[in-house]
Structures are given as C-alpha cells and as structure tokens.
C-alpha positions as CSV (number, residue, x, y, z in Angstrom):
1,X,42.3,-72.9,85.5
2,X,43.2,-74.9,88.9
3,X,46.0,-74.3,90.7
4,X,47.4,-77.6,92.7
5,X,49.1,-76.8,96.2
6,X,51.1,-79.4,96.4
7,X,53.3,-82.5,95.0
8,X,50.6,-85.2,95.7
9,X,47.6,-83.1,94.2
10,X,49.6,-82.5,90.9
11,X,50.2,-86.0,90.4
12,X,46.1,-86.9,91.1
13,X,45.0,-83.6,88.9
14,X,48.0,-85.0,86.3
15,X,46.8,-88.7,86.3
16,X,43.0,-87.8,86.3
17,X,41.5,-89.6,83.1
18,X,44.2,-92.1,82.8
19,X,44.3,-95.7,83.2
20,X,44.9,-95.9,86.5
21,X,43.6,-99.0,88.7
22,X,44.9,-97.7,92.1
23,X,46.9,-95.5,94.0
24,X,48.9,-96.4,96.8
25,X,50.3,-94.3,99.5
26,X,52.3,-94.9,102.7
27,X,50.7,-92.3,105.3
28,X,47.7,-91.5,106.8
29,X,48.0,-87.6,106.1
30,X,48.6,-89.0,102.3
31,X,45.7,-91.3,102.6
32,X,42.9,-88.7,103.8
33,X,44.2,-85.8,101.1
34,X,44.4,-88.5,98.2
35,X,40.3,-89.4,99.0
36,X,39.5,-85.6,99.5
37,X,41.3,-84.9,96.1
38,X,39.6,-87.9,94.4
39,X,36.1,-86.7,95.6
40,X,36.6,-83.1,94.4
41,X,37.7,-83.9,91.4
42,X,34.8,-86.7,91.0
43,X,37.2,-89.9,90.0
44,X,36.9,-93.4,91.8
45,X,40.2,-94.6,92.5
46,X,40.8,-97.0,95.1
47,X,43.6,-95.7,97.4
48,X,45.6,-98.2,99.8
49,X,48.0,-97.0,102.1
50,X,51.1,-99.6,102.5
51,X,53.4,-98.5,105.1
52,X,56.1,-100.8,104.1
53,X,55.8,-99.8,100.3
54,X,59.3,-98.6,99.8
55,X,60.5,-102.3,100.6
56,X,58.0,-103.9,99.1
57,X,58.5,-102.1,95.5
58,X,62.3,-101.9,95.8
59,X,61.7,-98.5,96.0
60,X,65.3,-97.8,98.1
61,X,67.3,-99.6,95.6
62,X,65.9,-97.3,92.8
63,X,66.0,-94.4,94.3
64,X,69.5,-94.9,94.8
65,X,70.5,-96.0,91.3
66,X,68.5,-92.6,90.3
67,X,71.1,-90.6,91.9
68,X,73.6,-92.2,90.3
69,X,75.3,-90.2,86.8
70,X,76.0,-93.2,85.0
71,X,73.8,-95.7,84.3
72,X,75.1,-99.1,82.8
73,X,72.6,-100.9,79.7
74,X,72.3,-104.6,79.4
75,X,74.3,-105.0,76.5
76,X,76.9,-103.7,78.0
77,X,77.1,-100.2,77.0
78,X,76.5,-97.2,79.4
79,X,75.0,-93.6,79.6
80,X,76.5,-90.6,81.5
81,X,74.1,-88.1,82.0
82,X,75.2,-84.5,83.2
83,X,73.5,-81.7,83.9
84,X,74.2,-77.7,84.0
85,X,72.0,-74.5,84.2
86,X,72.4,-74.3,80.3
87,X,71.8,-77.8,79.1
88,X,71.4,-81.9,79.8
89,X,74.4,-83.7,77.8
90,X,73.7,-87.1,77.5
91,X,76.8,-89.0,76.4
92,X,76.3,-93.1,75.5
93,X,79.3,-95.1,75.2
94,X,79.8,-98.5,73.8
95,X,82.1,-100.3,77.0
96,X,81.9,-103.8,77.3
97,X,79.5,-104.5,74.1
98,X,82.1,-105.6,71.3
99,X,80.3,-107.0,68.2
100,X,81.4,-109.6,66.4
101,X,80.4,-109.4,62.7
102,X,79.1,-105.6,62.1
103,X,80.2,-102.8,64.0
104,X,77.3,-101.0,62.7
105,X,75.0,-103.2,64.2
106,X,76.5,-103.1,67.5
107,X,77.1,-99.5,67.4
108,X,73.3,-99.5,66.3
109,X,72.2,-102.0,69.5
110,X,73.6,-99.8,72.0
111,X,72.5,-96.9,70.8
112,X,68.9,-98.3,70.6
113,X,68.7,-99.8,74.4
114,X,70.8,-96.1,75.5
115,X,67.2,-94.4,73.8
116,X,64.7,-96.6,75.4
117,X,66.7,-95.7,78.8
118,X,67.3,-92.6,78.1
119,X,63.6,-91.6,76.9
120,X,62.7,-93.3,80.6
121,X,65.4,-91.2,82.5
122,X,63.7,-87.8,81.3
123,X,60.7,-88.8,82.7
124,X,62.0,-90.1,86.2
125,X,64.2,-87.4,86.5
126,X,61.8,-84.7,85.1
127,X,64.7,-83.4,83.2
128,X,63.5,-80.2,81.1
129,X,64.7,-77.9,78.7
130,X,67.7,-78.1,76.2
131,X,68.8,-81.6,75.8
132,X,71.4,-83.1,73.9
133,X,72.6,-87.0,73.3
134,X,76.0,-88.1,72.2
135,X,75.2,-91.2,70.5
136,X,77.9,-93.7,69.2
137,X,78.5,-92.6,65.6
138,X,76.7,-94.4,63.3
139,X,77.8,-93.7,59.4
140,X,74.6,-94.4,57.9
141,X,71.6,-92.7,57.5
142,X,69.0,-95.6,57.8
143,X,70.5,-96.5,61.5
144,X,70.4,-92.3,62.5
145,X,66.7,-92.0,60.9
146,X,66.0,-95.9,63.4
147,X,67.2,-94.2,66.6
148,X,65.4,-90.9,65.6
149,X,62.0,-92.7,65.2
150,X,62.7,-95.0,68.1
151,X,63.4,-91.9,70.0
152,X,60.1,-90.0,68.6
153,X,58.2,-93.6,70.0
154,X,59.8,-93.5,73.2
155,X,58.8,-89.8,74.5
156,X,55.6,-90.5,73.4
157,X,55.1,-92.2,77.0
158,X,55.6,-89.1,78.4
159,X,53.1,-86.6,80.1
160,X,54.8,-83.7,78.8
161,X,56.0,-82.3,75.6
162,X,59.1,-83.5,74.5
163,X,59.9,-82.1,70.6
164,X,62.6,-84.0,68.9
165,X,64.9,-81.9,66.3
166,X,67.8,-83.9,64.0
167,X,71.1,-85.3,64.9
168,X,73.4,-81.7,63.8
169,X,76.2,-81.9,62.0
170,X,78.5,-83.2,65.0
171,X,76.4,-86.2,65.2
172,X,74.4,-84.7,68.7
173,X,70.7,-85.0,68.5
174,X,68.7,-82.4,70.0
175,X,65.7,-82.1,71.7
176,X,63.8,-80.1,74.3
177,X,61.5,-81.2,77.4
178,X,59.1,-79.3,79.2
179,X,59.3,-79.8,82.8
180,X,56.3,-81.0,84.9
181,X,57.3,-80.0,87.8
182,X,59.1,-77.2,89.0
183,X,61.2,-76.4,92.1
184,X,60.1,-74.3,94.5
C-alpha cells in the first residue's frame, strides 16, 4: 500500500492507468512534483504548466457556480442540493418547464437532465455518504425504473463507488457515495 501526501499526488496515483493525454498545471512548485510523481510512478504524461489556466478554461466562472446550492437545468427545471452531517438531500423541481401534451413526459424530461447533473455534481463536489433525491413524482413504474437505470449509467463515470438502492415508498431514491477525498 502507498500512502499519497498530498492533493496533487492523489490525483496522479488516482489517474495512473487512465486515458489521460496531459496534465496541466499553473505553478512551477506544481510542475517539478507532477514530473517527480510521474517518474516514480513510471507513467509518461506530458505536463504543461499554463499560468493563465483559470482564465483560459473558465475555471473562475465554474468555480463560482459550484458554490452555488441551486443549480438551474436547461429545460428549465432546477436542483437544490443541501447538505448536513447526516445526509445530502437532493431536491429537483420542475419551475419553468411546463409540458404541453403529457405531464409524464415532462415530469420524466426533467427528472432525466436533474440525474445526468446530478450524477456530475457528486463527482465535482466529492459528495459521500448517505444520499437522497427528491425527484418530481412520476406515477409509473417504466419512467422510475428509466431514471433508475439512467442513474446506475451516470455514476458509472465515477472513480469511486457509488451503490444505487430503489426509490422507497415516499418516492426518495437512495444511494450512498464513497468519498475520494477526505478533509484533513
């Protein structure tokens, strides 16, 4: 077993093995421990260091959005996210998206762009542990079992294990996340 000593060496140890064309950092301290970590760990990764990356990448703008607790969807729906010591509620609400025809379907279109946002908030956030997801009620069982396997598709992106239980009988669906990082 390896223990990592910092932020930066997890990430190389973590991405070690995966597709990754090239890394790009924006110090010089960054720069020299990224090519000693490469070399001990024998991988050939080219490593750039781009002062200006933040800008370039719209790095600021994202960072700030990440802070934010509500995150709006294209269709017009939103997600609230909230978290305690206990638990991560996730709550997605319809807003502006009114369907026309099929409520449904609409109820089912949100709920499927809130998973695909959602599955990519856990990762960017690192949340772990007990989460659960107040989707939009859908009354039948094909659309439930559609966001359930979208859902079970989505986490499969991430680096860490994610295990996916049922919606309970209040409609929640539960799942769990194991951090990758932890505070210190």
């Amino acid at each position: 077993m390896y223990k990592a000593s910092g932020i930066l060496e997890k990430l190389l140890i973590d991405l070690t093995g995966k597709d990754v064309e090239k890394i790009i950092v924006n110090c010089k301290e960054a720069f020299v421990e990224a090519n000693t970590l490469l070399t001990k760990v024998e991988q050939e990764i080219p490593i750039e260091m781009q002062e200006d990356f933040k800008q370039r990448y719209g790095l600021e703008t994202a960072f700030a959005k990440m802070e934010k607790r509500k995150i709006y969807l294209n269709c017009g729906g939103s997600i609230t996210i909230d978290q305690t010591e206990a638990l991560t509620a996730i709550d997605v609400n319809s807003g502006k998206c009114v369907g026309k025809d099929n409520l449904e379907k609409t109820i089912l279109l949100v709920n499927e762009e809130a998973t695909v946002e959602i599955a990519k908030r856990l990762r960017l956030h690192d949340i772990g542990g007990i989460i659960v997801i107040d989707y939009i009620n859908m009354k039948e069982t094909a659309s439930k079992e559609r966001i359930k396997n979208l859902l079970e598709e989505e986490v499969k992106k991430d680096r860490t294990v994610v295990q996916i239980f049922d919606f309970t009988i209040l409609n929640l669906m539960e799942l769990t996340r194991k951090k990758i990082f932890r505070q210190v």
